[in-house]
mmCIF file as gemmi writes it, N, C-alpha and C atoms, coordinates in Angstrom:
data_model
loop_
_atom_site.group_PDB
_atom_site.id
_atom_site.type_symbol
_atom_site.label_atom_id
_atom_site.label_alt_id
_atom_site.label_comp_id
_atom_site.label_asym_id
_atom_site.label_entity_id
_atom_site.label_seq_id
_atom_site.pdbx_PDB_ins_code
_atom_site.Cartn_x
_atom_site.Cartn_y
_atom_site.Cartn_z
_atom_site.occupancy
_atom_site.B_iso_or_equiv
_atom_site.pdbx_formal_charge
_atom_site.auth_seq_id
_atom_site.auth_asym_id
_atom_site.pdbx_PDB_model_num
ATOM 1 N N . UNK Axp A 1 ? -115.712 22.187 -39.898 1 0 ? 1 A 1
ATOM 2 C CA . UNK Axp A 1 ? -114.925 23.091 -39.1 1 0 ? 1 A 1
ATOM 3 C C . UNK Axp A 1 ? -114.742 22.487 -37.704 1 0 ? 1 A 1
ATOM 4 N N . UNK Axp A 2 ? -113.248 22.959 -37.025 1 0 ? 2 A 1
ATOM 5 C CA . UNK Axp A 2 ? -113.351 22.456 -35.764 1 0 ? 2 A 1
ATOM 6 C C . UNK Axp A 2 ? -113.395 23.515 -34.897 1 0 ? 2 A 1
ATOM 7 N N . UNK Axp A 3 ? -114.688 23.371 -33.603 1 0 ? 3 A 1
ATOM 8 C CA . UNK Axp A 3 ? -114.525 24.468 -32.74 1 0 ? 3 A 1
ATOM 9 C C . UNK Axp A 3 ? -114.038 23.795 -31.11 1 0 ? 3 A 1
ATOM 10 N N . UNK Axp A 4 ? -113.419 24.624 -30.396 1 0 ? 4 A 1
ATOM 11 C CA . UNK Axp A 4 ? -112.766 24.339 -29.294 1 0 ? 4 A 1
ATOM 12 C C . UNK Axp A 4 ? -113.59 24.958 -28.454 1 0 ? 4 A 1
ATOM 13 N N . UNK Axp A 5 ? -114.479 25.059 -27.421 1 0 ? 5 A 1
ATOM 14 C CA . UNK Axp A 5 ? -115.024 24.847 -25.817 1 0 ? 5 A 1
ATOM 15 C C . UNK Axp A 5 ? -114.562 24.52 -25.04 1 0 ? 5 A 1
ATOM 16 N N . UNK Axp A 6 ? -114.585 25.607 -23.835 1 0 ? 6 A 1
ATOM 17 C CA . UNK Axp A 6 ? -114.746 25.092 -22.525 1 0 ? 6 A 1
ATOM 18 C C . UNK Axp A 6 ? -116.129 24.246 -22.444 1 0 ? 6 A 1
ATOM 19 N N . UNK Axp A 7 ? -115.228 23.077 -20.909 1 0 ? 7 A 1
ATOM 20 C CA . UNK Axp A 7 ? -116.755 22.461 -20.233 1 0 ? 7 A 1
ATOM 21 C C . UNK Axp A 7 ? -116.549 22.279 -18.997 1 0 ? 7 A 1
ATOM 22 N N . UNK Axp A 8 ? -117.087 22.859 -18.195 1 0 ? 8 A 1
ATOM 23 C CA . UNK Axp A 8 ? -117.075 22.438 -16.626 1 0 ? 8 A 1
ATOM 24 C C . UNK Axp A 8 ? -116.976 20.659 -16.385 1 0 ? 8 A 1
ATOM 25 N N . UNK Axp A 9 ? -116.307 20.801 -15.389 1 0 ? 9 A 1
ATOM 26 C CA . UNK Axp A 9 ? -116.135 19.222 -15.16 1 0 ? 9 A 1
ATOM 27 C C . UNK Axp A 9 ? -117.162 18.221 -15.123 1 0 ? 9 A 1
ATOM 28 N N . UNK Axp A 10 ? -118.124 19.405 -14.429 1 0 ? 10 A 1
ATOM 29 C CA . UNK Axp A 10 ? -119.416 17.819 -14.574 1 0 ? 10 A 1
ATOM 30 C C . UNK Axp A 10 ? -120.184 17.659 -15.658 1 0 ? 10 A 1
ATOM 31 N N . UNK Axp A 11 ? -120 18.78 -16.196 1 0 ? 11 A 1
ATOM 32 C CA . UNK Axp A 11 ? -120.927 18.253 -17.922 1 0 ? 11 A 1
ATOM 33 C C . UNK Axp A 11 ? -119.53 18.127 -18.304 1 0 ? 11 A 1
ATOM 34 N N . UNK Axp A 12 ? -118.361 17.91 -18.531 1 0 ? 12 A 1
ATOM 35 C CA . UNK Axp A 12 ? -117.27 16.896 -19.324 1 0 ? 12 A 1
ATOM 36 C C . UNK Axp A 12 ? -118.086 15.371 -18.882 1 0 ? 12 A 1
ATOM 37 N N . UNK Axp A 13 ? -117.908 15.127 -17.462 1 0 ? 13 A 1
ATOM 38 C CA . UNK Axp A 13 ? -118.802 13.85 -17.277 1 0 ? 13 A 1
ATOM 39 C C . UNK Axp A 13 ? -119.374 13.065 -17.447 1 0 ? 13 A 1
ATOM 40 N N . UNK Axp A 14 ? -120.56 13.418 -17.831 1 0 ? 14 A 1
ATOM 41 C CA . UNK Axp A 14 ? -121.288 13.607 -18.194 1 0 ? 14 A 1
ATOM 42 C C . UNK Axp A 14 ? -121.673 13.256 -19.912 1 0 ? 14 A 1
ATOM 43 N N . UNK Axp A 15 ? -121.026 14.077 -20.447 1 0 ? 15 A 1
ATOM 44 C CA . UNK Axp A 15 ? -120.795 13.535 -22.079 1 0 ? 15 A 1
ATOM 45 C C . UNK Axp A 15 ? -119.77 12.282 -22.09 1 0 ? 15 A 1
ATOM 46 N N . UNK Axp A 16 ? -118.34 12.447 -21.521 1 0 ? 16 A 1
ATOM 47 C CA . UNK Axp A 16 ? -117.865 11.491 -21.467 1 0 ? 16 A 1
ATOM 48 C C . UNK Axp A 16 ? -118.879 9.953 -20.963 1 0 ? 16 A 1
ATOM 49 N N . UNK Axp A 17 ? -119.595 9.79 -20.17 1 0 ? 17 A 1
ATOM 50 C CA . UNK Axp A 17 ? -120.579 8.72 -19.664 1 0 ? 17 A 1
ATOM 51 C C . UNK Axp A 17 ? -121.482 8.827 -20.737 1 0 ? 17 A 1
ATOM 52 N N . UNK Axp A 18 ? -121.823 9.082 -21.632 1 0 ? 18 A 1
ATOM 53 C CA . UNK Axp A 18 ? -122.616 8.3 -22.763 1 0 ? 18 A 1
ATOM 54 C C . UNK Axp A 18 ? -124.281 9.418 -22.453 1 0 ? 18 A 1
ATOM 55 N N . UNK Axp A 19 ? -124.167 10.208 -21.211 1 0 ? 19 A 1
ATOM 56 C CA . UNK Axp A 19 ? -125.446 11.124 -20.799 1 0 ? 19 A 1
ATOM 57 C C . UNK Axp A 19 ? -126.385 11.952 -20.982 1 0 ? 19 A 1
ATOM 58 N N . UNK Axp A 20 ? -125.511 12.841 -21.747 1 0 ? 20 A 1
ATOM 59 C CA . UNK Axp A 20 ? -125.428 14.059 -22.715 1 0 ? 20 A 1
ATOM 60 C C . UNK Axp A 20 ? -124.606 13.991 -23.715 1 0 ? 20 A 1
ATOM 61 N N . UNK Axp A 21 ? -125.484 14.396 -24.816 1 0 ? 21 A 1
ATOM 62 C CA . UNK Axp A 21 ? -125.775 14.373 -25.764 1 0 ? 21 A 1
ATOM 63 C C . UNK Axp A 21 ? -126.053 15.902 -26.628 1 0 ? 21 A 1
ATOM 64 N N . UNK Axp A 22 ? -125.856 16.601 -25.65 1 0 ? 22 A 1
ATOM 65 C CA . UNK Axp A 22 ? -126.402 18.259 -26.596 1 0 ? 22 A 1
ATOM 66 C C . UNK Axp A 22 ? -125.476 19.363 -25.679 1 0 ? 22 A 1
ATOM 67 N N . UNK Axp A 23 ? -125.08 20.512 -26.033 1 0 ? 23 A 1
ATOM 68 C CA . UNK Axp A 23 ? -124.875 21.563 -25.37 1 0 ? 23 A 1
ATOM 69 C C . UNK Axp A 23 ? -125.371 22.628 -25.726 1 0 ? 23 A 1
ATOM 70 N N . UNK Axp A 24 ? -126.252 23.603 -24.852 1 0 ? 24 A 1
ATOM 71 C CA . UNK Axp A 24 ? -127.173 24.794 -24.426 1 0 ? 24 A 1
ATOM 72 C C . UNK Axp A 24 ? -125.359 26.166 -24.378 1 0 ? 24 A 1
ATOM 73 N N . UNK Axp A 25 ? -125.146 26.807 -25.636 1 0 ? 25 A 1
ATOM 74 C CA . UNK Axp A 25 ? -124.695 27.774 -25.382 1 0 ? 25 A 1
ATOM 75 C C . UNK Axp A 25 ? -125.151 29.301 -26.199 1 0 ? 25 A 1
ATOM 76 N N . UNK Axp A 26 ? -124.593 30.425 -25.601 1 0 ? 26 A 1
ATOM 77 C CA . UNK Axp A 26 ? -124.941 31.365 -26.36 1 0 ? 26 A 1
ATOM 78 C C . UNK Axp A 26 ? -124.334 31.38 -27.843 1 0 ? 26 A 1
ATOM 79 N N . UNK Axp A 27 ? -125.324 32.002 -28.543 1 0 ? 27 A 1
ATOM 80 C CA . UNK Axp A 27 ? -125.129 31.439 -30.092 1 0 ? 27 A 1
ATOM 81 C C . UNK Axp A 27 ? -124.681 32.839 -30.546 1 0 ? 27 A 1
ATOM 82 N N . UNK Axp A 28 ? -123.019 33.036 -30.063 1 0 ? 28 A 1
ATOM 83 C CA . UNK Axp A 28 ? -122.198 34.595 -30.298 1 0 ? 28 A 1
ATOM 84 C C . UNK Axp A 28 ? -120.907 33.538 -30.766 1 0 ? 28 A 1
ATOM 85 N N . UNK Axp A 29 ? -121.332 32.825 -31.794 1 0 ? 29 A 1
ATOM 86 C CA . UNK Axp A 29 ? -120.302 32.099 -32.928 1 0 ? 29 A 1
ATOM 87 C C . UNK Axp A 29 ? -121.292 31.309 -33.321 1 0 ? 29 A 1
ATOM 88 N N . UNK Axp A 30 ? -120.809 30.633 -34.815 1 0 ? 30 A 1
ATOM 89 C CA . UNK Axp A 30 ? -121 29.931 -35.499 1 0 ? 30 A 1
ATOM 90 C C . UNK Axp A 30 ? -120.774 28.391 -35.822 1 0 ? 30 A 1
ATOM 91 N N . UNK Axp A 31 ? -122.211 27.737 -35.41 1 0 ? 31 A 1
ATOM 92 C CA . UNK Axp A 31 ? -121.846 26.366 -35.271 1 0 ? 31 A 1
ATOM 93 C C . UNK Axp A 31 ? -123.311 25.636 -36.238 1 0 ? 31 A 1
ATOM 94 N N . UNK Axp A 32 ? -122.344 24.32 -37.126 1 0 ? 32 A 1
ATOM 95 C CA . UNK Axp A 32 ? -123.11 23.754 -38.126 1 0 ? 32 A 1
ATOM 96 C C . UNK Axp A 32 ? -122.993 22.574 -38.352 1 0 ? 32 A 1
ATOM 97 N N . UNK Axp A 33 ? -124.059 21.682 -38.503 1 0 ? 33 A 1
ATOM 98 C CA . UNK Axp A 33 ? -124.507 20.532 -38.355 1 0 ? 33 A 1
ATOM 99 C C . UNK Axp A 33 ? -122.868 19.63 -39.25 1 0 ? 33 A 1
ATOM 100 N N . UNK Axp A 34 ? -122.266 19.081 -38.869 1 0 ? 34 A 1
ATOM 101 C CA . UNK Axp A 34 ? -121.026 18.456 -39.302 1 0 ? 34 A 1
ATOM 102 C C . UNK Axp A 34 ? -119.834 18.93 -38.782 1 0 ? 34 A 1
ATOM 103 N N . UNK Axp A 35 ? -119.853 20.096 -38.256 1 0 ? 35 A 1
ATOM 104 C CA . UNK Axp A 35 ? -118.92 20.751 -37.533 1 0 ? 35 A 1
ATOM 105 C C . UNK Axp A 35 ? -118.463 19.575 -36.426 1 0 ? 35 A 1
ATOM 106 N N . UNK Axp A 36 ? -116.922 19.844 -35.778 1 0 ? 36 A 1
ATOM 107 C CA . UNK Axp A 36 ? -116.488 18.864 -34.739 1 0 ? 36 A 1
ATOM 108 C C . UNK Axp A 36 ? -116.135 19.944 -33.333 1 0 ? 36 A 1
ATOM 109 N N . UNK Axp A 37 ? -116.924 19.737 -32.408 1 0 ? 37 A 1
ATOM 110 C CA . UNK Axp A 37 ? -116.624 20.125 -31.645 1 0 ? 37 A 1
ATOM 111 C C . UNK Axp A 37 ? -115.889 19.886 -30.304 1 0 ? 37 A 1
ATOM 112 N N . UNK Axp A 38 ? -114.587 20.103 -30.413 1 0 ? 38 A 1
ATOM 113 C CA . UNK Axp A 38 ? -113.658 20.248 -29.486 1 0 ? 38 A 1
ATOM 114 C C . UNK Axp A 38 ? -113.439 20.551 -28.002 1 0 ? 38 A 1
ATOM 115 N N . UNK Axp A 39 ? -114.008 19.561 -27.425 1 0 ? 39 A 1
ATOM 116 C CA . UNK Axp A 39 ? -114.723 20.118 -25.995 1 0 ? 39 A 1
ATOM 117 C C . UNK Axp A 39 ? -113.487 20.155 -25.068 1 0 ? 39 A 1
ATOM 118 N N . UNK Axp A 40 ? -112.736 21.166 -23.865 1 0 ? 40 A 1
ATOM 119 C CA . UNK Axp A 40 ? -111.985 20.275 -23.275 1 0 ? 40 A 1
ATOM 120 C C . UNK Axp A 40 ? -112.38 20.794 -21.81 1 0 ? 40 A 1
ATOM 121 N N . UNK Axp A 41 ? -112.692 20.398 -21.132 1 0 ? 41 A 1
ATOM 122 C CA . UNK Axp A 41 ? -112.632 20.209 -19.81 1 0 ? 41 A 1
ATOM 123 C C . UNK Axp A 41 ? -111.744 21.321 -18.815 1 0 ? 41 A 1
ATOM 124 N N . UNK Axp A 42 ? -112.852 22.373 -18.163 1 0 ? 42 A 1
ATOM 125 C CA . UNK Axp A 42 ? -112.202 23.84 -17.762 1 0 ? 42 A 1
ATOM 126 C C . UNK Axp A 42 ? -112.458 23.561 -16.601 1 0 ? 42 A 1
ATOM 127 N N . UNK Axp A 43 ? -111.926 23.536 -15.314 1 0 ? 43 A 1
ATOM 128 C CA . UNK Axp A 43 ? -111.976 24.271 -14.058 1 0 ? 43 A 1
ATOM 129 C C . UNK Axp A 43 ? -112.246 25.495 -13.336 1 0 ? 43 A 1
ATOM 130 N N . UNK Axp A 44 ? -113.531 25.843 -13.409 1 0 ? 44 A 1
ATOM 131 C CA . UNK Axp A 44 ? -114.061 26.829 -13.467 1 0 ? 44 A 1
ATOM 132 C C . UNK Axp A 44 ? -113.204 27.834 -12.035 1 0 ? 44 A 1
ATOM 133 N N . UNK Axp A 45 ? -113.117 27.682 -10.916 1 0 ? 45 A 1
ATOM 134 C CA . UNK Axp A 45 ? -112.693 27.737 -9.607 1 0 ? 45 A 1
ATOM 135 C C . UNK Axp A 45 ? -111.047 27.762 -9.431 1 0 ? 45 A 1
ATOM 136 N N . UNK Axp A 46 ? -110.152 26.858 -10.391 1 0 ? 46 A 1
ATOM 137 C CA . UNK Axp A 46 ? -108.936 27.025 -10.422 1 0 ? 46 A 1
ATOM 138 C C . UNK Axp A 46 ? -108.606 27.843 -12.071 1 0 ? 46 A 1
ATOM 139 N N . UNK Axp A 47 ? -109.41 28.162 -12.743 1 0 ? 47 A 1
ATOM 140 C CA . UNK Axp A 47 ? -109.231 28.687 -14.103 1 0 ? 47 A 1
ATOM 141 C C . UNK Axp A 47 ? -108.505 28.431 -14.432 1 0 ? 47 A 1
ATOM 142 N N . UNK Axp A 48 ? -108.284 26.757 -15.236 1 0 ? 48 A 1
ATOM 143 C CA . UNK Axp A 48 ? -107.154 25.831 -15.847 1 0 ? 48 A 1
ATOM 144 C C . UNK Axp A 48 ? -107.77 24.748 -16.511 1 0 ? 48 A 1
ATOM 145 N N . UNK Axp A 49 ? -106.983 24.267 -17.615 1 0 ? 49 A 1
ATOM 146 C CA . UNK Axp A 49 ? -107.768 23.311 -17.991 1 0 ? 49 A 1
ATOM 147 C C . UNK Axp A 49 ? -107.31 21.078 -17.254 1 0 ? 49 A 1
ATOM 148 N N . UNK Axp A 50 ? -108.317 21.068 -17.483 1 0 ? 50 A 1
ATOM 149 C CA . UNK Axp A 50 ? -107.359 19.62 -16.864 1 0 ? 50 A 1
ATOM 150 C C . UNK Axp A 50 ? -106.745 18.514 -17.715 1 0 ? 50 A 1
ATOM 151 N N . UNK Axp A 51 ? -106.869 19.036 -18.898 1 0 ? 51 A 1
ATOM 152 C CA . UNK Axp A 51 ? -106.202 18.142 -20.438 1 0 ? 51 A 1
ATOM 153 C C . UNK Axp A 51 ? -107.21 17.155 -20.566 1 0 ? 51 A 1
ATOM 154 N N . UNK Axp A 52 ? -107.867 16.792 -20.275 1 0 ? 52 A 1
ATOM 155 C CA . UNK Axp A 52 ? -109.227 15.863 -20.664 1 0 ? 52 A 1
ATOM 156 C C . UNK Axp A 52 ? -109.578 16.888 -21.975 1 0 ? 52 A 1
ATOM 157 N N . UNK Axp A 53 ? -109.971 16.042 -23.182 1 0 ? 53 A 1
ATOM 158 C CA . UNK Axp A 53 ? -110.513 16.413 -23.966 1 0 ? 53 A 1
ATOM 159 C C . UNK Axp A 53 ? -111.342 15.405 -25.111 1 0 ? 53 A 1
ATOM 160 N N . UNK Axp A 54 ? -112.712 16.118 -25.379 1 0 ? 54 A 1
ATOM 161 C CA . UNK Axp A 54 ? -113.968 15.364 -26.397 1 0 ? 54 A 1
ATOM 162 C C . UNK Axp A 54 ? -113.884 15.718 -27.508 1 0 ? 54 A 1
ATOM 163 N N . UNK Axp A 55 ? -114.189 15.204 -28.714 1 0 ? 55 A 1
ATOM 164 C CA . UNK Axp A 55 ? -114.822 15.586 -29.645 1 0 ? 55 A 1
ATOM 165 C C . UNK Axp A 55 ? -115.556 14.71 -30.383 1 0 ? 55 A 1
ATOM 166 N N . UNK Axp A 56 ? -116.336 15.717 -30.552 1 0 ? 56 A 1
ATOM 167 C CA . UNK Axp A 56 ? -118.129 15.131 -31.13 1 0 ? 56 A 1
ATOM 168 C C . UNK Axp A 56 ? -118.501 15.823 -32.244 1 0 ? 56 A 1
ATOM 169 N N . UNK Axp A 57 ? -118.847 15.218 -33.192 1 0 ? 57 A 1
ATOM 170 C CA . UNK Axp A 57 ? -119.518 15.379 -34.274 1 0 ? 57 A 1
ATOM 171 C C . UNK Axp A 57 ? -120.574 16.27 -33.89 1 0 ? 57 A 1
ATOM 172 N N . UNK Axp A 58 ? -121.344 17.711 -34.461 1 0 ? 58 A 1
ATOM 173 C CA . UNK Axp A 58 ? -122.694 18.297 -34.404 1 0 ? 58 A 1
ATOM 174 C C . UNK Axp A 58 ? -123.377 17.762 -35.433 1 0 ? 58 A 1
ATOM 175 N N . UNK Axp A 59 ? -124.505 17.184 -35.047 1 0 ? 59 A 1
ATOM 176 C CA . UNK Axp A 59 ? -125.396 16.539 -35.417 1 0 ? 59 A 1
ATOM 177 C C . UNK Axp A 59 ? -126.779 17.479 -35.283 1 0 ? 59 A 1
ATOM 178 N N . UNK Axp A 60 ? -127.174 18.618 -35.371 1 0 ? 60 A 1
ATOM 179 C CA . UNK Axp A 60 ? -128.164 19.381 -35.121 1 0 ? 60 A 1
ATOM 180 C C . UNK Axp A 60 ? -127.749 20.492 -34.371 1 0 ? 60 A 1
ATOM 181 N N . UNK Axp A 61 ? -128.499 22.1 -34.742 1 0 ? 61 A 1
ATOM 182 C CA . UNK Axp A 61 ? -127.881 22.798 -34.134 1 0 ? 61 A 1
ATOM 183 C C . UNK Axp A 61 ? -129.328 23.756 -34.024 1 0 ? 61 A 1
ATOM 184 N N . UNK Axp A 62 ? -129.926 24.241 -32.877 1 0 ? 62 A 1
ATOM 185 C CA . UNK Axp A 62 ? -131.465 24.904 -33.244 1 0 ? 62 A 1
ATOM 186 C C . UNK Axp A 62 ? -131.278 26.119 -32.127 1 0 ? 62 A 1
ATOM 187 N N . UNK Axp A 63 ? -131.903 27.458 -32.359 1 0 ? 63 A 1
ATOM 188 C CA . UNK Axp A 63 ? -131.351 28.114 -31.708 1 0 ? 63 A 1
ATOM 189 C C . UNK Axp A 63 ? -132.914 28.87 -31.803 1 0 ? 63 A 1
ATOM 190 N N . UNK Axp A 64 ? -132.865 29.761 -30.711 1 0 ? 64 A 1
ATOM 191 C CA . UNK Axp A 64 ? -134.097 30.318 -30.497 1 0 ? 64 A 1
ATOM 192 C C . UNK Axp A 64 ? -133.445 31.717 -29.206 1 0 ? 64 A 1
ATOM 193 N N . UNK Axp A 65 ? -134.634 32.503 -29.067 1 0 ? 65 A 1
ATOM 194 C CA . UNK Axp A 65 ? -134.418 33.305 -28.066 1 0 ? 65 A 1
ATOM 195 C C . UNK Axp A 65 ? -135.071 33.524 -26.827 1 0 ? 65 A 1
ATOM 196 N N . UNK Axp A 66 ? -135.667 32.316 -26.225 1 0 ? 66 A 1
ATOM 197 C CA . UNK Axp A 66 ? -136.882 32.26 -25.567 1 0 ? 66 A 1
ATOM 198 C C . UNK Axp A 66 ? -136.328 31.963 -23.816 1 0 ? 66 A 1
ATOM 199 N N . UNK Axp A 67 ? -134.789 32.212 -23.647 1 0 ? 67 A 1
ATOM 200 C CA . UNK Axp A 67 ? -134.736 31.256 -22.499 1 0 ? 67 A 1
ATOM 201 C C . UNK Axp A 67 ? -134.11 32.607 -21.827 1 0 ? 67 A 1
ATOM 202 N N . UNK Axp A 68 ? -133.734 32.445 -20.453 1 0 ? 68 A 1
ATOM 203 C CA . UNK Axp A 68 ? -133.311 33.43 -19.86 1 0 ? 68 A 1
ATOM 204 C C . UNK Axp A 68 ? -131.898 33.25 -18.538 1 0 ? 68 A 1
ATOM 205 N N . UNK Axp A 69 ? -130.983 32.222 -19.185 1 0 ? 69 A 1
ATOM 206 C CA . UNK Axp A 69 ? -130.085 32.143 -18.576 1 0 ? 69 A 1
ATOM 207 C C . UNK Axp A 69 ? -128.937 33.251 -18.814 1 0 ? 69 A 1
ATOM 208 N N . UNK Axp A 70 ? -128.881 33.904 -19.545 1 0 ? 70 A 1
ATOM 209 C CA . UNK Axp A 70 ? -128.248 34.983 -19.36 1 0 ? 70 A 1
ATOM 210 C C . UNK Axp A 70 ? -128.692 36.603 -19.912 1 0 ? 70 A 1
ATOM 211 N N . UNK Axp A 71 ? -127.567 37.639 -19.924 1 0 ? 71 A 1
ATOM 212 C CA . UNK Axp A 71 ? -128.211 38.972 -19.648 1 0 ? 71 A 1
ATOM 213 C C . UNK Axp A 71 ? -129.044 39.09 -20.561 1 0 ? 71 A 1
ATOM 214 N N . UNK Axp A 72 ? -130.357 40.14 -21.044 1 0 ? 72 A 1
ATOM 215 C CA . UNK Axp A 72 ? -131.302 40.219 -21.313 1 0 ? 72 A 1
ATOM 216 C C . UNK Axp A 72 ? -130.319 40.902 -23.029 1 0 ? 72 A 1
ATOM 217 N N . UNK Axp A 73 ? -129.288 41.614 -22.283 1 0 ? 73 A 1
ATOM 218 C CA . UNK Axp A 73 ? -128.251 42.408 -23.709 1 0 ? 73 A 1
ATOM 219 C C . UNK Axp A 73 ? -127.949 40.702 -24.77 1 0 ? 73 A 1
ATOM 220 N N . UNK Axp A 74 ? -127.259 40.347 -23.696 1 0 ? 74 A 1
ATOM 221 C CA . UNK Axp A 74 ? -126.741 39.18 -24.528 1 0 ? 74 A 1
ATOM 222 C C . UNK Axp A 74 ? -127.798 38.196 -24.972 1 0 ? 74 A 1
ATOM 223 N N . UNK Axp A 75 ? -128.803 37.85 -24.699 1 0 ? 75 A 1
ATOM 224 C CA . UNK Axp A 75 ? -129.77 37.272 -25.309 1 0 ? 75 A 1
ATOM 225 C C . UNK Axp A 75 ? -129.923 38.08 -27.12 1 0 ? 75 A 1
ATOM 226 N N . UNK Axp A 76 ? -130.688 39.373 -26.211 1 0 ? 76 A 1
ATOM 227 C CA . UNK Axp A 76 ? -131.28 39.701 -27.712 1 0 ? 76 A 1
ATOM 228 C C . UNK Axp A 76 ? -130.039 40.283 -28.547 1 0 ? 76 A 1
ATOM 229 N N . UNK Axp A 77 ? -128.878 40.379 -28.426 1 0 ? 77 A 1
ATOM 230 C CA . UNK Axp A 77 ? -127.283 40.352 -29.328 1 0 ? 77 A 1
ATOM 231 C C . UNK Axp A 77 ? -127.208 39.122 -30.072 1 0 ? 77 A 1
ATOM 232 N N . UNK Axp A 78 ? -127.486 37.968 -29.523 1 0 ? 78 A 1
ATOM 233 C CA . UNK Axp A 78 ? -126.673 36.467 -29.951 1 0 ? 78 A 1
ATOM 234 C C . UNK Axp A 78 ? -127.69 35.622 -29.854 1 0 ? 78 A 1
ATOM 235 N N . UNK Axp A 79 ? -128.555 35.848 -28.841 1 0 ? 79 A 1
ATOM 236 C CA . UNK Axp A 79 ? -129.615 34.491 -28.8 1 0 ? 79 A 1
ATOM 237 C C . UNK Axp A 79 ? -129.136 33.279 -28.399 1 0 ? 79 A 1
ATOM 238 N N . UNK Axp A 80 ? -129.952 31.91 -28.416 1 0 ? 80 A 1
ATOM 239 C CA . UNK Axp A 80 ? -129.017 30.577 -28.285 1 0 ? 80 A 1
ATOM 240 C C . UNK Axp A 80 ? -129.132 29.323 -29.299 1 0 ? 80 A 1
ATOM 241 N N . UNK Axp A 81 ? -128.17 28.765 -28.986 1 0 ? 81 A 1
ATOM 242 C CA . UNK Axp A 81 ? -127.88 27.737 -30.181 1 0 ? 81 A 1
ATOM 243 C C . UNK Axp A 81 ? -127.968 26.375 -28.791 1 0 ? 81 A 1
ATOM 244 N N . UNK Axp A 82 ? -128.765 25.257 -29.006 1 0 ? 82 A 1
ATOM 245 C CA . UNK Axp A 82 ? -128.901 24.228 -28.548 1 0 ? 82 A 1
ATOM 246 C C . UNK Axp A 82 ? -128.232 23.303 -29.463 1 0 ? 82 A 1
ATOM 247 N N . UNK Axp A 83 ? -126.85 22.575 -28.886 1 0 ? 83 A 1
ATOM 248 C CA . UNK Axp A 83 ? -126.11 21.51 -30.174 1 0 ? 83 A 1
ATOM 249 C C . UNK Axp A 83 ? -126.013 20.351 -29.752 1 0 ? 83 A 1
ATOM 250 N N . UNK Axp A 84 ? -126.64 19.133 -30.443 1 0 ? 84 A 1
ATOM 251 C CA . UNK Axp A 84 ? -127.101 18.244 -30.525 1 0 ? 84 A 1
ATOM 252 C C . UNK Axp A 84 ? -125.745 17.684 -30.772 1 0 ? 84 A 1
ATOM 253 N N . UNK Axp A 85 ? -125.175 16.136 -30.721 1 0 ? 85 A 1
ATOM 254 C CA . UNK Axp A 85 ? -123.946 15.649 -31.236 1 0 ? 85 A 1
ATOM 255 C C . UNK Axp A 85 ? -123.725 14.255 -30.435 1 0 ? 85 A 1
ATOM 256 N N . UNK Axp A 86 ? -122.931 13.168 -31.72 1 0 ? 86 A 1
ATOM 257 C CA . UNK Axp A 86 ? -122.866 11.902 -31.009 1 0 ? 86 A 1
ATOM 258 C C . UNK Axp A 86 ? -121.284 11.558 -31.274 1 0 ? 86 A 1
């Protein structure tokens, strides 16, 4: 399957430079080890995209509920998915 993402410019960067290697999102969709993920590059501040765009193979996908970057609702709703990909 192919999924499409936003990515802030500096983690586009970032992956583009060979750096990162995984993305930390909330796991409120469905993502699986062979899946291609469609990254493109969002401007968070001008809310636009800048046509830069990745895609990476998921290569691992592990998800847990232990972290606390976002609301305490949306945690225990969706939880998170950590995705691994080269």
């Amino acid at each position: 399957m192919k999924i499409e993402k936003k990515v802030w410019p500096e983690y586009f960067q970032k992956i583009l430079n060979g750096k990162k290697h995984y993305e930390l999102r909330l796991a409120d969709w469905d993502c699986e080890e062979g899946d291609v993920l469609i990254l493109k590059e969002w401007n968070p501040e001008t809310k636009e995209y800048s046509g830069r765009v990745l895609e990476k193979e998921v290569t691992y996908v592990g998800k847990t509920k232990n972290l606390s970057f976002w609301s305490k609702e949306e945690i225990e709703k969706h939880g998170f998915q950590i995705i691994s990909f080269k």
